[in-house]
N, C-alpha and C positions, 0 to 999 in steps of 0.2 A: 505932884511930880513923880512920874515913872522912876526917874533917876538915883531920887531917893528911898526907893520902897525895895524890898527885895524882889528879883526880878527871876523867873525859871524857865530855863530853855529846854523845850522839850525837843527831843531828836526820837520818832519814828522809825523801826529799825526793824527788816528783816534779810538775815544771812549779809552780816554785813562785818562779818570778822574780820575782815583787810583793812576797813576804814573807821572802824567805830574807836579804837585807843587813840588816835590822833585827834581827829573829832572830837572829841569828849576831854580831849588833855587842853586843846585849842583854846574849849569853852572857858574851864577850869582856870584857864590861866587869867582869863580876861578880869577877874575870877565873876563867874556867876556859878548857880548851883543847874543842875544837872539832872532831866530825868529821861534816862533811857527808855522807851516804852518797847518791849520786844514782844514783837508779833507772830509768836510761834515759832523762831529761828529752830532751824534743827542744827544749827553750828551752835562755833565761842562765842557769839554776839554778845550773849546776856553778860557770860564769865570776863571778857575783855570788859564791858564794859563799867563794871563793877570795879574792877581790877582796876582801873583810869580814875576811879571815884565818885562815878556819876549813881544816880540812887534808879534801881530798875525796876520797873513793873514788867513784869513778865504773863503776859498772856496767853493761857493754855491750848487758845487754837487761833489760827490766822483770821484777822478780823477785816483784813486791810488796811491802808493808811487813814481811811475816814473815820474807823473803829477805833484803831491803835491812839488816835489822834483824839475820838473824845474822851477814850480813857483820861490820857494824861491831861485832858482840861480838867475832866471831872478830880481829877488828883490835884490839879492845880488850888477850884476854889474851894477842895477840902480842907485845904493848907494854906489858904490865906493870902495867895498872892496877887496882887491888883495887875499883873499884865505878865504875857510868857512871852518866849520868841520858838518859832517855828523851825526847829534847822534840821536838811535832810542827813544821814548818814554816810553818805556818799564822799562827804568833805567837799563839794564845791560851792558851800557858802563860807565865806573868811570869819571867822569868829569877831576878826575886828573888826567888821563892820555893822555887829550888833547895836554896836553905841547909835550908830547913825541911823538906825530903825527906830530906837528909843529917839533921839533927838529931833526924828519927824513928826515921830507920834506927838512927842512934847509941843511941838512949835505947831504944829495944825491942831492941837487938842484930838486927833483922832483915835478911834477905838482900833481899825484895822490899818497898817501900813504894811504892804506887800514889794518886797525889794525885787527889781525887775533887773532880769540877765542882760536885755540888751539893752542899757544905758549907759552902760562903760562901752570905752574901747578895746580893754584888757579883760572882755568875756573871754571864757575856754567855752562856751557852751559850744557844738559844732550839728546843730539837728539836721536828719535828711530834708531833703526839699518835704517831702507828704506832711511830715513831723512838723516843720517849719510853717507851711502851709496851714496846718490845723490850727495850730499854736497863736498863730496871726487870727485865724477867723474866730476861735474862742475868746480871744483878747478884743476884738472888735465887737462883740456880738453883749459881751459883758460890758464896756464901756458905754452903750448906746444903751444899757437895759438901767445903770446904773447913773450917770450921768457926769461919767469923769470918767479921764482917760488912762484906761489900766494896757500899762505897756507887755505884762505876763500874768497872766491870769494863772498860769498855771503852775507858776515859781512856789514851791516850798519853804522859801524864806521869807516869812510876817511876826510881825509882833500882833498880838493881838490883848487889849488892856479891858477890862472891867465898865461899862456895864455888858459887853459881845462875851466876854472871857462865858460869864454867868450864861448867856443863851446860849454858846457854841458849847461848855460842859452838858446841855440837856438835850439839843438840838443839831448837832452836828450833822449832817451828811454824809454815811458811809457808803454807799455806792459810790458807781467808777464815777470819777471825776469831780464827784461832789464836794471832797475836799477842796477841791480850789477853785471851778468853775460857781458851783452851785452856794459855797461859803462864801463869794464875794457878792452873790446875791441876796441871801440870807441876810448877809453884812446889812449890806443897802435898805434894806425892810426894816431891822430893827432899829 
């Protein structure tokens, strides 16, 4: 049971000093633990979010998100924890709805569950049509390669649990898009 194991939400983060003390207080509060990974910020990122209590790894050049991303795996299964959650910096994943990632993962037994923007009604997401357009085609192109139907393929909020935790810390995908497009394929293989 995820539920009962300690659980570490990892928040990705570059130049993100407007929203990272909120975010990180969000998390906190739920309460889980906290690892800021900071990707080269040349702002407060690191310093706010320290300052909020979250624990930072600070990386000395921009790795991007799929780098920044295995780091904090690889920090995950150094430290013992059987499943993270994925949350962007930005603040538009709601901290509380962490549980409900955990609660899918629990009740499908799955390794990845990826929270999808457009299955509320009370999304703020607002993409241009190109954006939108894309977003749909990678989300289609992924469901058919994988064999279930992923509503966002591109969404930065998943929990991801142990035995994926263990391959996505060695194998991750840092080129563009490989965090999300190319991880839920990854997913699907292992």
């Amino acid at each position: 049971m995820i539920s009962t194991r300690p659980l570490l939400v990892i928040v990705p983060a570059l130049n993100e000093q407007e929203t990272i003390q909120q975010v990180v207080s969000e998390i906190r509060a739920e309460p889980f633990d906290v690892l800021v990974v900071d990707d080269g910020s040349t702002d407060e990122t690191a310093n706010r979010a320290e300052a909020s209590g979250a624990t930072v790894l600070r990386l000395p050049v921009n790795l991007g998100v799929g780098g920044a991303l295995r780091a904090g795996f690889r920090f995950a299964v150094d430290h013992h924890y059987v499943a993270v959650v994925q949350v962007d910096a930005d603040g538009q994943h709601p901290a509380g709805q962490i549980r409900d990632l955990i609660a899918a993962a629990e009740q499908h037994h799955a390794h990845l569950v990826i929270g999808s923007r457009y299955l509320s009604p009370d999304t703020k997401l607002k993409p241009t049509a190109s954006r939108r357009f894309a977003m749909r085609l990678l989300s289609k192109m992924v469901s058919r390669a994988v064999g279930h139907t992923i509503t966002d393929s591109t969404s930065g909020f998943r929990i991801i649990c142990e035995p994926l935790l263990s391959e996505f810390a060695h194998n991750f995908p840092v080129y563009y898009l490989g965090d999300t497009f190319e991880a839920v394929l990854i997913a699907a293989r292992a």
